[in-house]
mmCIF entry with sequence, helices, sheets and N, C-alpha, C, O atoms, coordinates in Angstrom:
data_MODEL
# 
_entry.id   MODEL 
# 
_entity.id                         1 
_entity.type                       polymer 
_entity.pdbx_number_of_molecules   1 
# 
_entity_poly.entity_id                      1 
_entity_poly.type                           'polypeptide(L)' 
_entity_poly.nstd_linkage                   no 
_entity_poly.nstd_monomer                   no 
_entity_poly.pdbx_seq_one_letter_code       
;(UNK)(UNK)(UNK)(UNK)(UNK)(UNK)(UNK)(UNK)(UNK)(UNK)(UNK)(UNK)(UNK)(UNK)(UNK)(UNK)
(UNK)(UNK)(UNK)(UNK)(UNK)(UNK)(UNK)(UNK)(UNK)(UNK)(UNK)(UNK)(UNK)(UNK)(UNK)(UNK)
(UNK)(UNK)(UNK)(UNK)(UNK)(UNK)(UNK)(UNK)(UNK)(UNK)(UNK)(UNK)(UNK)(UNK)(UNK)(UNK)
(UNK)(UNK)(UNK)(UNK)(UNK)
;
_entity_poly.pdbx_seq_one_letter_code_can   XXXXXXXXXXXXXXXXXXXXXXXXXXXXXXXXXXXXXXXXXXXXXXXXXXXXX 
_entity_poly.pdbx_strand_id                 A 
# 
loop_
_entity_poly_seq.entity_id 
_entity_poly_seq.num 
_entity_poly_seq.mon_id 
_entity_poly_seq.hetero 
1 1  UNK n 
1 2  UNK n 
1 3  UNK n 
1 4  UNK n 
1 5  UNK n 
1 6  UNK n 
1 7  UNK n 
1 8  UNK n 
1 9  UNK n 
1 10 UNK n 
1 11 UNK n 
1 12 UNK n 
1 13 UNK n 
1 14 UNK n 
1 15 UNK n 
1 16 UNK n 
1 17 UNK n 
1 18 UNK n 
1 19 UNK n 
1 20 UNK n 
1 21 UNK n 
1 22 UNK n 
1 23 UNK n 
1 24 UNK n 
1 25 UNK n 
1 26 UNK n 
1 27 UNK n 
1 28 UNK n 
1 29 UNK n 
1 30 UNK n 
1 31 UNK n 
1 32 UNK n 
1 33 UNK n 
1 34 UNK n 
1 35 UNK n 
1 36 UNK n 
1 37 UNK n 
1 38 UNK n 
1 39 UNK n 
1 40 UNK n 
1 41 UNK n 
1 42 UNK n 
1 43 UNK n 
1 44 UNK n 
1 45 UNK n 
1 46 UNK n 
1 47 UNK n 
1 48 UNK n 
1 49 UNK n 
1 50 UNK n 
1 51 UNK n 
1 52 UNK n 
1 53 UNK n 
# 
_struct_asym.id          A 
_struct_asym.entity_id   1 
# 
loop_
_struct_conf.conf_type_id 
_struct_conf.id 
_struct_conf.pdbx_PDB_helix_id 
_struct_conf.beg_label_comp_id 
_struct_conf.beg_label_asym_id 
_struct_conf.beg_label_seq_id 
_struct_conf.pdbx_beg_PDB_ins_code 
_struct_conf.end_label_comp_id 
_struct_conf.end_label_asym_id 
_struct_conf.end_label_seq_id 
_struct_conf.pdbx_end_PDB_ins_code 
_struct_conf.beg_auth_comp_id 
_struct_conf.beg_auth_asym_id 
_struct_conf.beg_auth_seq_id 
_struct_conf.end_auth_comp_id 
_struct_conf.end_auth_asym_id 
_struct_conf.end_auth_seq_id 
_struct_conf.pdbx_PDB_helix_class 
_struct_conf.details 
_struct_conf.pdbx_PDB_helix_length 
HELX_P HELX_P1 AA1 UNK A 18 ? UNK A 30 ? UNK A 18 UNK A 30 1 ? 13 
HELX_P HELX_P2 AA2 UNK A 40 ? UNK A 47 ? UNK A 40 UNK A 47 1 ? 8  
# 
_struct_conf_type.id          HELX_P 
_struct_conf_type.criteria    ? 
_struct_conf_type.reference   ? 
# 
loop_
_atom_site.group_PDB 
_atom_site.id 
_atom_site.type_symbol 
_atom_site.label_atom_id 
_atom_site.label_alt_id 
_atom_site.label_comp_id 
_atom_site.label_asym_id 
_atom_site.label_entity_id 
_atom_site.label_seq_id 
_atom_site.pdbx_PDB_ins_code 
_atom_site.Cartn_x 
_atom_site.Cartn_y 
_atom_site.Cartn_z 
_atom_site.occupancy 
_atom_site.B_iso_or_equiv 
_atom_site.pdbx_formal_charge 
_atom_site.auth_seq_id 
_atom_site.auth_comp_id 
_atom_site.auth_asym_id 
_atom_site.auth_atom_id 
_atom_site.pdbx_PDB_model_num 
ATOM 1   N N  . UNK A 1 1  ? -185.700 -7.303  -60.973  1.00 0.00 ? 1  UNK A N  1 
ATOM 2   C CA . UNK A 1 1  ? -184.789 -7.659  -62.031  1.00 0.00 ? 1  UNK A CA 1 
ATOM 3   C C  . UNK A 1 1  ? -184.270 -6.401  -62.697  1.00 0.00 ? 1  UNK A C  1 
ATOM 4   O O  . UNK A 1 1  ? -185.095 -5.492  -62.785  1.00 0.00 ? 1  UNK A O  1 
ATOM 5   N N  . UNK A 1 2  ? -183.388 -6.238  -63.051  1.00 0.00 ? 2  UNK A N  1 
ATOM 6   C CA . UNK A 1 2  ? -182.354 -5.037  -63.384  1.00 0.00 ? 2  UNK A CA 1 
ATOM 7   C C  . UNK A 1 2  ? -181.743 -5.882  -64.915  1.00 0.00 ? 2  UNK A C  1 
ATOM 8   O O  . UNK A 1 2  ? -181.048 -6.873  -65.139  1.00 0.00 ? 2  UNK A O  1 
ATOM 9   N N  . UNK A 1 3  ? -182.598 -4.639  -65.907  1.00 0.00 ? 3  UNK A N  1 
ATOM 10  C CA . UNK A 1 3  ? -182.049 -4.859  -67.192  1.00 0.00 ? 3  UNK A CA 1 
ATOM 11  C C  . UNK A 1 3  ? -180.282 -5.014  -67.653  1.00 0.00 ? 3  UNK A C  1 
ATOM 12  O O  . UNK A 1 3  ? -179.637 -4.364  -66.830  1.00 0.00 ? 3  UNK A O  1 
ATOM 13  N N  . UNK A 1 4  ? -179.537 -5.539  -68.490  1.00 0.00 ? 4  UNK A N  1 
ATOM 14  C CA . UNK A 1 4  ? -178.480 -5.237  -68.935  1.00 0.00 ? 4  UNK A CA 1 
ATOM 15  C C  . UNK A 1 4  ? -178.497 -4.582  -69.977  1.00 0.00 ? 4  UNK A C  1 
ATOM 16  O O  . UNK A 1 4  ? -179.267 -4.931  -70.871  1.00 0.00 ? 4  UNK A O  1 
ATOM 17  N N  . UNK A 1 5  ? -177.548 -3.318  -70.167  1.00 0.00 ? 5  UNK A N  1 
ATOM 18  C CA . UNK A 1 5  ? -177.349 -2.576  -70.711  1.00 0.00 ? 5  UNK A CA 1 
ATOM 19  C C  . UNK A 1 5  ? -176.755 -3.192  -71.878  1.00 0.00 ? 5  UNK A C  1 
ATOM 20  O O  . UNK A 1 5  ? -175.726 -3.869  -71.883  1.00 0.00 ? 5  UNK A O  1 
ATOM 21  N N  . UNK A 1 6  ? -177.836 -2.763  -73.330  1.00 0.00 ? 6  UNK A N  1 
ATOM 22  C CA . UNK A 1 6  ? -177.514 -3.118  -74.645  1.00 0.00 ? 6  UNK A CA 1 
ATOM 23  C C  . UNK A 1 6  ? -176.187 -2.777  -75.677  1.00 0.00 ? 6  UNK A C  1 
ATOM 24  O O  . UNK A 1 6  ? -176.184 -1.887  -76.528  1.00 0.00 ? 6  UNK A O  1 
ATOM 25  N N  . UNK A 1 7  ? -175.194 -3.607  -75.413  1.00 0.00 ? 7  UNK A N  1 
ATOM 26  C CA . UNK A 1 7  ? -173.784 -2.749  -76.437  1.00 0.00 ? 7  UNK A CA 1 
ATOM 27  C C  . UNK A 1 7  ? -174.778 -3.320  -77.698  1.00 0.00 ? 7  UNK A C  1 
ATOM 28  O O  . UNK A 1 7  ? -175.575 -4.249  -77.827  1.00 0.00 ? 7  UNK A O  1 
ATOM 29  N N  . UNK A 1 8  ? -173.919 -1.496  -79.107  1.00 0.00 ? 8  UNK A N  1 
ATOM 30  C CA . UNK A 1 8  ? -174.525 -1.546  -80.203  1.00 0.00 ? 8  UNK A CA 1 
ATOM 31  C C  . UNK A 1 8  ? -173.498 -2.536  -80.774  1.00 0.00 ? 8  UNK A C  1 
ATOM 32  O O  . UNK A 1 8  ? -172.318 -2.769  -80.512  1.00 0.00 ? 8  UNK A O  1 
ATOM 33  N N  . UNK A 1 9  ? -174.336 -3.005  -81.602  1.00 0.00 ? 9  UNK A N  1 
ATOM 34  C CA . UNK A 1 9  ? -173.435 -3.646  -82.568  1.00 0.00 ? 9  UNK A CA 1 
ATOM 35  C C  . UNK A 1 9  ? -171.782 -3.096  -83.261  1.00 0.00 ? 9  UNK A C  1 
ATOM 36  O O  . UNK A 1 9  ? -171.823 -2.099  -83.982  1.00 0.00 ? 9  UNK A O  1 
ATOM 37  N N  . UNK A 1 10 ? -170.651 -3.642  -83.060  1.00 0.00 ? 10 UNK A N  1 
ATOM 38  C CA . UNK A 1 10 ? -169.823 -2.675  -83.630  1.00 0.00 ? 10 UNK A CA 1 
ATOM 39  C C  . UNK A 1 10 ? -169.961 -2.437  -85.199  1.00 0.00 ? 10 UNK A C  1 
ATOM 40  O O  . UNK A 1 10 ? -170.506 -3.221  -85.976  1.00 0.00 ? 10 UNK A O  1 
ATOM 41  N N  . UNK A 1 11 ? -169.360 -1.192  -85.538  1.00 0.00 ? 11 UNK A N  1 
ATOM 42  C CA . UNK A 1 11 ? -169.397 -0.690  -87.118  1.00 0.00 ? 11 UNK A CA 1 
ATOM 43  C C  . UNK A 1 11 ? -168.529 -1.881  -88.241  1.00 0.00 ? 11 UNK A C  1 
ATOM 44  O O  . UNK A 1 11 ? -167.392 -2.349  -88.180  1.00 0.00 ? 11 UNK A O  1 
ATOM 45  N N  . UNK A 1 12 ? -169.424 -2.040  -89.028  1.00 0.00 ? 12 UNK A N  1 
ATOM 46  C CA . UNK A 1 12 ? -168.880 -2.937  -90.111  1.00 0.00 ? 12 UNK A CA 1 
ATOM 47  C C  . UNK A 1 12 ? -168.882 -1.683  -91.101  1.00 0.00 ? 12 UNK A C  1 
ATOM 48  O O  . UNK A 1 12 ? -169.602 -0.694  -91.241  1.00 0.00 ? 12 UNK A O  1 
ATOM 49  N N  . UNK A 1 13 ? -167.432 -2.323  -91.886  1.00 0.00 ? 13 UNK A N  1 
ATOM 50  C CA . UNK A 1 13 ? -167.475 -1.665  -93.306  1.00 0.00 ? 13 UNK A CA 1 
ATOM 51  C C  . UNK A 1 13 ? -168.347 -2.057  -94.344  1.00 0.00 ? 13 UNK A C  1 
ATOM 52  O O  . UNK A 1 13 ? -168.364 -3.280  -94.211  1.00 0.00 ? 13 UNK A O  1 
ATOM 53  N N  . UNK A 1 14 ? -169.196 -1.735  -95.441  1.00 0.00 ? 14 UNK A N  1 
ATOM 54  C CA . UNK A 1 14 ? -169.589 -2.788  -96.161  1.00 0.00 ? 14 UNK A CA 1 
ATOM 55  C C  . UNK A 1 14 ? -168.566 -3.304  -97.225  1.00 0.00 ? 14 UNK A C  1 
ATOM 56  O O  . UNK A 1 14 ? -167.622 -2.697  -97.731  1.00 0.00 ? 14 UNK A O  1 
ATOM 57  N N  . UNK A 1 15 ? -169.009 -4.611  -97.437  1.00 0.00 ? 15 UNK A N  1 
ATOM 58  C CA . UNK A 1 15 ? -167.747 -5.542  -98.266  1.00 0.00 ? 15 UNK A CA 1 
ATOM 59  C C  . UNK A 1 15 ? -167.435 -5.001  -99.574  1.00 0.00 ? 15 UNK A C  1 
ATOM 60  O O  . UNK A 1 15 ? -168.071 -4.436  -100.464 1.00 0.00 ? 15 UNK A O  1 
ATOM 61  N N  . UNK A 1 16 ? -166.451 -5.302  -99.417  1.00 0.00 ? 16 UNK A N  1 
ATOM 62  C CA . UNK A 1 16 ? -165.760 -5.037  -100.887 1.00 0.00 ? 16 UNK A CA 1 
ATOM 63  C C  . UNK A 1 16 ? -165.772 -5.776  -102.078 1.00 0.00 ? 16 UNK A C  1 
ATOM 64  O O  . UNK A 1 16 ? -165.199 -6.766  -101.622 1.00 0.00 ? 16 UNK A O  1 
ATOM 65  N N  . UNK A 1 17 ? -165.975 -6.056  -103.223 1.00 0.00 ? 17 UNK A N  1 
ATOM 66  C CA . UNK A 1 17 ? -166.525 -6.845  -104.285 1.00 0.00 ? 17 UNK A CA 1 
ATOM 67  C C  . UNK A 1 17 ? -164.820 -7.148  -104.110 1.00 0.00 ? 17 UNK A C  1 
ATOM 68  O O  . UNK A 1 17 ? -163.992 -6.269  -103.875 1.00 0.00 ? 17 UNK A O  1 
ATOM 69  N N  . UNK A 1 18 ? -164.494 -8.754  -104.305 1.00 0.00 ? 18 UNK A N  1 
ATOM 70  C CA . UNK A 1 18 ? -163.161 -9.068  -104.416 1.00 0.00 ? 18 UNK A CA 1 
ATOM 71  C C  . UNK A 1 18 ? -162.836 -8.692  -105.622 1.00 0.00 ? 18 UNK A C  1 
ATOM 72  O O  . UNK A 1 18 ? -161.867 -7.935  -105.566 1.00 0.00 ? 18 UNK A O  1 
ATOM 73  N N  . UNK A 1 19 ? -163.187 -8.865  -106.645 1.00 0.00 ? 19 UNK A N  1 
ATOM 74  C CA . UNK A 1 19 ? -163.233 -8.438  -107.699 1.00 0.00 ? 19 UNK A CA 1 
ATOM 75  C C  . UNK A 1 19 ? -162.664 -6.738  -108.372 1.00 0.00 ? 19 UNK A C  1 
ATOM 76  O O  . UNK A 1 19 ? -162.050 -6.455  -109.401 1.00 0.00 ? 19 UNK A O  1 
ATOM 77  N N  . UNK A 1 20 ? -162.966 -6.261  -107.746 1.00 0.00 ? 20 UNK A N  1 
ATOM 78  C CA . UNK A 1 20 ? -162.968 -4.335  -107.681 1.00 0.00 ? 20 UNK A CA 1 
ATOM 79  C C  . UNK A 1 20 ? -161.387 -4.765  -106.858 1.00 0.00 ? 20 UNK A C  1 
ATOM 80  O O  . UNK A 1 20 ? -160.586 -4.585  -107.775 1.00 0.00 ? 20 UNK A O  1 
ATOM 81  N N  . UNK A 1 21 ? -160.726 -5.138  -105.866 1.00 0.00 ? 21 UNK A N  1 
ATOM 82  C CA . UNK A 1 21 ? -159.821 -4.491  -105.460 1.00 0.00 ? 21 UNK A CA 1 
ATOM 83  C C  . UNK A 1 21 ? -158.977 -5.535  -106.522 1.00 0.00 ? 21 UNK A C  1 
ATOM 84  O O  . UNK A 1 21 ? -158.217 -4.850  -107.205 1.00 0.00 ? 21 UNK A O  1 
ATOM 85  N N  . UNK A 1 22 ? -158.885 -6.957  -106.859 1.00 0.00 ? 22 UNK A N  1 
ATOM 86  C CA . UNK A 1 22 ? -157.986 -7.447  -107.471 1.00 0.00 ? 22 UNK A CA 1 
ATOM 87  C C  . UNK A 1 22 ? -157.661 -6.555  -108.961 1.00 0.00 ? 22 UNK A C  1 
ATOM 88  O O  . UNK A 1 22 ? -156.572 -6.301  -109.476 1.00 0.00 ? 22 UNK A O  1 
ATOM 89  N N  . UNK A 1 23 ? -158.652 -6.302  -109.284 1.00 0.00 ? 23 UNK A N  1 
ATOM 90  C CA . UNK A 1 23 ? -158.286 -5.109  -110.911 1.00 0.00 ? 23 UNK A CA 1 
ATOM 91  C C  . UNK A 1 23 ? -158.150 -3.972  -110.535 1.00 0.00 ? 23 UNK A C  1 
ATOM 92  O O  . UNK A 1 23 ? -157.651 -3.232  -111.383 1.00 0.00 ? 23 UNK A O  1 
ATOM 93  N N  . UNK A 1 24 ? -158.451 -3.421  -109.374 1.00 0.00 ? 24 UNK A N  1 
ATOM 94  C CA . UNK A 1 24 ? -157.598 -2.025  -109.377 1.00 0.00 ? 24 UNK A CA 1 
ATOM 95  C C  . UNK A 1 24 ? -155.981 -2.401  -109.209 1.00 0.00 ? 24 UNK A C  1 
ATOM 96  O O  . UNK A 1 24 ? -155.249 -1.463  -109.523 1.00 0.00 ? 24 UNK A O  1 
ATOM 97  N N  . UNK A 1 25 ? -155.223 -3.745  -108.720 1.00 0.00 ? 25 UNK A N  1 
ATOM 98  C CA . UNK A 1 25 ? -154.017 -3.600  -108.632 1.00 0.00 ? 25 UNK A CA 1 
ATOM 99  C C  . UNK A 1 25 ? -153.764 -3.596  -109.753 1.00 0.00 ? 25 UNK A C  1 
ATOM 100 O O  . UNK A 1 25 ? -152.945 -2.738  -110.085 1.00 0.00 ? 25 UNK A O  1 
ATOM 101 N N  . UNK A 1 26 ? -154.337 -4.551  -110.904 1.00 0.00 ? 26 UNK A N  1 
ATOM 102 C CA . UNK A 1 26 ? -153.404 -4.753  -111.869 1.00 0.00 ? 26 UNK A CA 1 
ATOM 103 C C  . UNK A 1 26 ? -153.689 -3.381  -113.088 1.00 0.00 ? 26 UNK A C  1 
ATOM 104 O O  . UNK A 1 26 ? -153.250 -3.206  -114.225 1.00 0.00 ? 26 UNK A O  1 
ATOM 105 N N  . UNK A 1 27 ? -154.538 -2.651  -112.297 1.00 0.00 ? 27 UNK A N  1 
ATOM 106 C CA . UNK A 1 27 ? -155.069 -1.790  -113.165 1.00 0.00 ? 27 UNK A CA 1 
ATOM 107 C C  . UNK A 1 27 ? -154.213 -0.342  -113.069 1.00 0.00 ? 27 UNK A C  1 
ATOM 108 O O  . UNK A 1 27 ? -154.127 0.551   -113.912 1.00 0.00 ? 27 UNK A O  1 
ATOM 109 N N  . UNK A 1 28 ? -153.664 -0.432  -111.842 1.00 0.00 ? 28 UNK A N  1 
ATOM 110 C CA . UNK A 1 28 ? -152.441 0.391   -111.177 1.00 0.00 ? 28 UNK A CA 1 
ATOM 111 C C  . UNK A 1 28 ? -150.929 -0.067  -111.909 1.00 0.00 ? 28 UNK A C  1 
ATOM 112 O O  . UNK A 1 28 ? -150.182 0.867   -112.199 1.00 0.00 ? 28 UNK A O  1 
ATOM 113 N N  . UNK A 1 29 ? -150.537 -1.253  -112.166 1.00 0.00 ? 29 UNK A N  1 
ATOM 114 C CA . UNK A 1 29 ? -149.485 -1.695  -112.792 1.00 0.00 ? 29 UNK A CA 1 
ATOM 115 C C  . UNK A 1 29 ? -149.561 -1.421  -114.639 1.00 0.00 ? 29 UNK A C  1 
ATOM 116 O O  . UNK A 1 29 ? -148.631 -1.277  -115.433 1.00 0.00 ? 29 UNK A O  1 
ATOM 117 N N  . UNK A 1 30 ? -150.977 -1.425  -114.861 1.00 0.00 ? 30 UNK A N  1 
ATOM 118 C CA . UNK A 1 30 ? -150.819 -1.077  -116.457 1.00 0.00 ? 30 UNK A CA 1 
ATOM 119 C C  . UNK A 1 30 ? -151.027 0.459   -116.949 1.00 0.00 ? 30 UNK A C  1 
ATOM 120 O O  . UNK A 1 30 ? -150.720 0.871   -118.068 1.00 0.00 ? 30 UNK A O  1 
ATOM 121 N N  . UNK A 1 31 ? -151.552 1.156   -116.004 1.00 0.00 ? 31 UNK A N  1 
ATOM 122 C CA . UNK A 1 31 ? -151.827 2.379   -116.136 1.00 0.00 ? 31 UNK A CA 1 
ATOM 123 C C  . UNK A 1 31 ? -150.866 2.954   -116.999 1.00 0.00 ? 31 UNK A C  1 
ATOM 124 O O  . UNK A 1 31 ? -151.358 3.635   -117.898 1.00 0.00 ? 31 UNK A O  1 
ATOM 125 N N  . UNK A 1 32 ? -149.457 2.859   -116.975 1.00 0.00 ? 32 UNK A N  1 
ATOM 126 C CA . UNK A 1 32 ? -148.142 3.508   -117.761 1.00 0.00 ? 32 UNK A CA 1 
ATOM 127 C C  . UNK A 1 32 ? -147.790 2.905   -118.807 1.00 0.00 ? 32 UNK A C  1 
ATOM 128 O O  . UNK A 1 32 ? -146.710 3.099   -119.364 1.00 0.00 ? 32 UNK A O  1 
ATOM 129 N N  . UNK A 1 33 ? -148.908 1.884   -119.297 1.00 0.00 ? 33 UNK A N  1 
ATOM 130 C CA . UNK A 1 33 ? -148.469 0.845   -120.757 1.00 0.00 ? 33 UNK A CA 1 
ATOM 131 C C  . UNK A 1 33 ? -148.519 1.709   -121.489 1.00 0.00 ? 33 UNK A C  1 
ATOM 132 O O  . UNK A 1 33 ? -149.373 2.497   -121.082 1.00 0.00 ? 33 UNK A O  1 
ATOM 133 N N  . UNK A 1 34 ? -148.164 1.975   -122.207 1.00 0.00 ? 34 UNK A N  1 
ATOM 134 C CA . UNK A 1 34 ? -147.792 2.739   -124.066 1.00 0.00 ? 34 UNK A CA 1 
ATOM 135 C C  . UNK A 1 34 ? -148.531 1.622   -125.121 1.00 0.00 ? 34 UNK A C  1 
ATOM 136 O O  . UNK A 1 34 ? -148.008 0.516   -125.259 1.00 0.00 ? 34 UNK A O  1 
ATOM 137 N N  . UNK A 1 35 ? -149.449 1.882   -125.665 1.00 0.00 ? 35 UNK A N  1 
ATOM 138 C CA . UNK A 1 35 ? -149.791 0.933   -126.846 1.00 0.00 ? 35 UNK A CA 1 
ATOM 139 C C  . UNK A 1 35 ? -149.671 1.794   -128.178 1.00 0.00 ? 35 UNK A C  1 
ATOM 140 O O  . UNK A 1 35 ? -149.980 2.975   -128.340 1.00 0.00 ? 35 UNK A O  1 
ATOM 141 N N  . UNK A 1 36 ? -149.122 0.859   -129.114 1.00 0.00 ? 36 UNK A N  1 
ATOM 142 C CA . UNK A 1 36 ? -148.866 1.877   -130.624 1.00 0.00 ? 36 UNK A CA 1 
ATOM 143 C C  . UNK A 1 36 ? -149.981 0.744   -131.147 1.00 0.00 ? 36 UNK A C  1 
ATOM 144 O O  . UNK A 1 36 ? -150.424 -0.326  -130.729 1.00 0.00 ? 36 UNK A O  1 
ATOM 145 N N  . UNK A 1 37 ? -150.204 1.749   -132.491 1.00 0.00 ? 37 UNK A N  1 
ATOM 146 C CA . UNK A 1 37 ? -151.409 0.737   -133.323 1.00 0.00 ? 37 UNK A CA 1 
ATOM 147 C C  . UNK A 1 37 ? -150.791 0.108   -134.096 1.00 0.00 ? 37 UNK A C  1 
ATOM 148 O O  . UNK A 1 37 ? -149.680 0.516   -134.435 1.00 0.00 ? 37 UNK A O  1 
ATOM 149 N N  . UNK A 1 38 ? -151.301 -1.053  -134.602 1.00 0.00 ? 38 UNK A N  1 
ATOM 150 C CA . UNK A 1 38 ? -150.393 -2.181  -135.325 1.00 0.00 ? 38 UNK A CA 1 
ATOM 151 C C  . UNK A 1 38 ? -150.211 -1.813  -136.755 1.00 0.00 ? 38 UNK A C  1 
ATOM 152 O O  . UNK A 1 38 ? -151.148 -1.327  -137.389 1.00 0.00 ? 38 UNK A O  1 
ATOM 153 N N  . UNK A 1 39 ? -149.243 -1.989  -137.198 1.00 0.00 ? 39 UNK A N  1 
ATOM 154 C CA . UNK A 1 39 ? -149.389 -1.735  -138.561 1.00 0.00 ? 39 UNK A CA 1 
ATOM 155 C C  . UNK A 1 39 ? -150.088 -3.228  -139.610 1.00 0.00 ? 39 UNK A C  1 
ATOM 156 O O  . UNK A 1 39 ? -150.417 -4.274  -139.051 1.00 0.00 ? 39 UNK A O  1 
ATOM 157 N N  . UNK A 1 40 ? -150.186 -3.061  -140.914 1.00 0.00 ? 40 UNK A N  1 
ATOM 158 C CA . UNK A 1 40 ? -151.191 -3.637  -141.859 1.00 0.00 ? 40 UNK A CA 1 
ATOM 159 C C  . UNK A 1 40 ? -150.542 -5.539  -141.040 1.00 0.00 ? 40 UNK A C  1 
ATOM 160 O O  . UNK A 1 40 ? -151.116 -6.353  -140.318 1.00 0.00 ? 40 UNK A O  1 
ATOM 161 N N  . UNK A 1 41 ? -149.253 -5.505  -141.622 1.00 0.00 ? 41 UNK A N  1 
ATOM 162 C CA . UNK A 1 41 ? -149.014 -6.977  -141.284 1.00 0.00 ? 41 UNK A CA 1 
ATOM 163 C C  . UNK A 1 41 ? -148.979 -7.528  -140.041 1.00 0.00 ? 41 UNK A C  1 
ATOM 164 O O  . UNK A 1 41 ? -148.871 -8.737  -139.837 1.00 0.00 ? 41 UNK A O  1 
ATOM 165 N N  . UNK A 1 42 ? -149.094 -6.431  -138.946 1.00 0.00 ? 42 UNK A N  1 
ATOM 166 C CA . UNK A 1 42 ? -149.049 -7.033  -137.504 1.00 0.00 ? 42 UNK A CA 1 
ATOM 167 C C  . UNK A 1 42 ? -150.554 -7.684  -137.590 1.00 0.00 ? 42 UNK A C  1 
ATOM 168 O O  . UNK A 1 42 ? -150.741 -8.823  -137.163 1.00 0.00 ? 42 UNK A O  1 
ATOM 169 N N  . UNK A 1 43 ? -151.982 -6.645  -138.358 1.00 0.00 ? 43 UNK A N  1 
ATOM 170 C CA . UNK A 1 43 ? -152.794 -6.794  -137.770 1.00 0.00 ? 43 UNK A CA 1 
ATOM 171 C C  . UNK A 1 43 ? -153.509 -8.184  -138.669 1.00 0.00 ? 43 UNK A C  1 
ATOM 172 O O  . UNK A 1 43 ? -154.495 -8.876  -138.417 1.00 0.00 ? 43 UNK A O  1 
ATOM 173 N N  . UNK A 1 44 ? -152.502 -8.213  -139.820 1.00 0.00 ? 44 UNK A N  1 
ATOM 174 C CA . UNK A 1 44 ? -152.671 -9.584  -140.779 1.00 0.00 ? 44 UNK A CA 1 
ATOM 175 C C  . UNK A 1 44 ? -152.806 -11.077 -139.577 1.00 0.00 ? 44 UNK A C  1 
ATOM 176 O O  . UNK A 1 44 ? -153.676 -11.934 -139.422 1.00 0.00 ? 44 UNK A O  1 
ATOM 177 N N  . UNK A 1 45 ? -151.570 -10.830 -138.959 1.00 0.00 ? 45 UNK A N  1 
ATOM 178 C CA . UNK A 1 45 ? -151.051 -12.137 -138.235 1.00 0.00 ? 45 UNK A CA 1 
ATOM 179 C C  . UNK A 1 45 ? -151.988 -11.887 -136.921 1.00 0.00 ? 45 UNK A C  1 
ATOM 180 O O  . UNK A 1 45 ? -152.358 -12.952 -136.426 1.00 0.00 ? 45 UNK A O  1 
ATOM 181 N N  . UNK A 1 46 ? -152.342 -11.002 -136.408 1.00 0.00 ? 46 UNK A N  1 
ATOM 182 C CA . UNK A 1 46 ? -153.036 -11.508 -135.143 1.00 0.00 ? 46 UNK A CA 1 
ATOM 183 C C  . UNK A 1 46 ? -154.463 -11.916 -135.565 1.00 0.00 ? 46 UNK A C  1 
ATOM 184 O O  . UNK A 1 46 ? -155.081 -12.701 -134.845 1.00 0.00 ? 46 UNK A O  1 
ATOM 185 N N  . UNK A 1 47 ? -154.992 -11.454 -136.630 1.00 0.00 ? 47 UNK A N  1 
ATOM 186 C CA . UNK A 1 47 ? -155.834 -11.941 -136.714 1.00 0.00 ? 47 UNK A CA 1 
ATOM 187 C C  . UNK A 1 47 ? -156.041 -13.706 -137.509 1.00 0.00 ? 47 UNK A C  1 
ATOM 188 O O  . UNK A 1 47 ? -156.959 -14.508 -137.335 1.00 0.00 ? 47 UNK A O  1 
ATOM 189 N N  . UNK A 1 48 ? -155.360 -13.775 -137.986 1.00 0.00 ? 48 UNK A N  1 
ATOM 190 C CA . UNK A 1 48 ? -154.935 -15.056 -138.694 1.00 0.00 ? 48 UNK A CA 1 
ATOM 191 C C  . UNK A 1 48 ? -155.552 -16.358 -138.003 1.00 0.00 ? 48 UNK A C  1 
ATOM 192 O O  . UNK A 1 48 ? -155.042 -16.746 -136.952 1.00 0.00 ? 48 UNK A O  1 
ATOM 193 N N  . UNK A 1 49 ? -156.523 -16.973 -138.501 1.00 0.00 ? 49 UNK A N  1 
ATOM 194 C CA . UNK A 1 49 ? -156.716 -18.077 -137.385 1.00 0.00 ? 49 UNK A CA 1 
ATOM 195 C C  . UNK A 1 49 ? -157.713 -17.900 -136.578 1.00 0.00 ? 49 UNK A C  1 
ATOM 196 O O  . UNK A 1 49 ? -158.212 -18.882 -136.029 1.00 0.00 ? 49 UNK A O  1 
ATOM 197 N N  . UNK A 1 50 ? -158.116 -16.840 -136.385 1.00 0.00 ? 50 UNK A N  1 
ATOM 198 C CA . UNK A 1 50 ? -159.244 -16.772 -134.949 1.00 0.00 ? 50 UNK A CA 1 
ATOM 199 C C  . UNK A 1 50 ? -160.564 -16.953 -135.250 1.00 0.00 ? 50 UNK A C  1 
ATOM 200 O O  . UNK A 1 50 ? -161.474 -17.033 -134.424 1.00 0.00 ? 50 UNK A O  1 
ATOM 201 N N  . UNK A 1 51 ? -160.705 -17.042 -136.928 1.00 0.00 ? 51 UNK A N  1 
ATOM 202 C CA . UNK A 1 51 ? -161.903 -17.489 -137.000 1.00 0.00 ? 51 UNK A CA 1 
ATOM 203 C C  . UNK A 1 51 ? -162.413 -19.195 -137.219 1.00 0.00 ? 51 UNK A C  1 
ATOM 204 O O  . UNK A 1 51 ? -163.480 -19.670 -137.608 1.00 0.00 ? 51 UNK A O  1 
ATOM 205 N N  . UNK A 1 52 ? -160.845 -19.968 -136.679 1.00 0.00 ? 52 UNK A N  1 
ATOM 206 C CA . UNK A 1 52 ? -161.204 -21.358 -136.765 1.00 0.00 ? 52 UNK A CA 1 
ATOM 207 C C  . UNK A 1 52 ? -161.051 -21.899 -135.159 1.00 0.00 ? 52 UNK A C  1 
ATOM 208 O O  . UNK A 1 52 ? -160.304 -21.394 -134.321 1.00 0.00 ? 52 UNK A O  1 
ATOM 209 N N  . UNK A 1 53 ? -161.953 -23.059 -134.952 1.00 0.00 ? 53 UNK A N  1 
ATOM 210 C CA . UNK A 1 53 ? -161.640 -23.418 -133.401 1.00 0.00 ? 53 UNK A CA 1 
ATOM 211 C C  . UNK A 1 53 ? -160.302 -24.211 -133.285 1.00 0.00 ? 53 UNK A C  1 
ATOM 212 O O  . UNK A 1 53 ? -159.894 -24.575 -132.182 1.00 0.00 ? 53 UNK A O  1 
# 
C-alpha cells in the first residue's frame, strides 16, 4: 500500500470583526467633520427634555 501524499491545509486569513471594517468606513467619511462648540442657547435646547422618557 502506497501512502497519499498530504496537501496542507490552504492559508486562511484570520476573520475580521464585521464590526471594525463597517466603522472604519464611516469613520473614513467623518474624519473631515469640523465641530464648533455650542454656544449657551444651543446647549440650552439640546439638552432640554432628555431628562424625561
Amino acid at each position: 500500500m502506497s501512502a497519499k501524499p498530504v496537501k496542507p491545509a490552504p492559508a486562511r486569513r484570520p476573520a475580521e470583526n464585521p464590526a471594525v471594517s463597517y466603522l472604519s468606513a464611516e469613520r473614513e467619511l467623518l474624519r473631515h467633520v469640523q465641530l464648533r462648540s455650542l454656544s449657551a442657547l444651543d446647549e440650552m435646547y439640546s439638552y432640554y427634555g432628555t431628562d424625561r422618557a
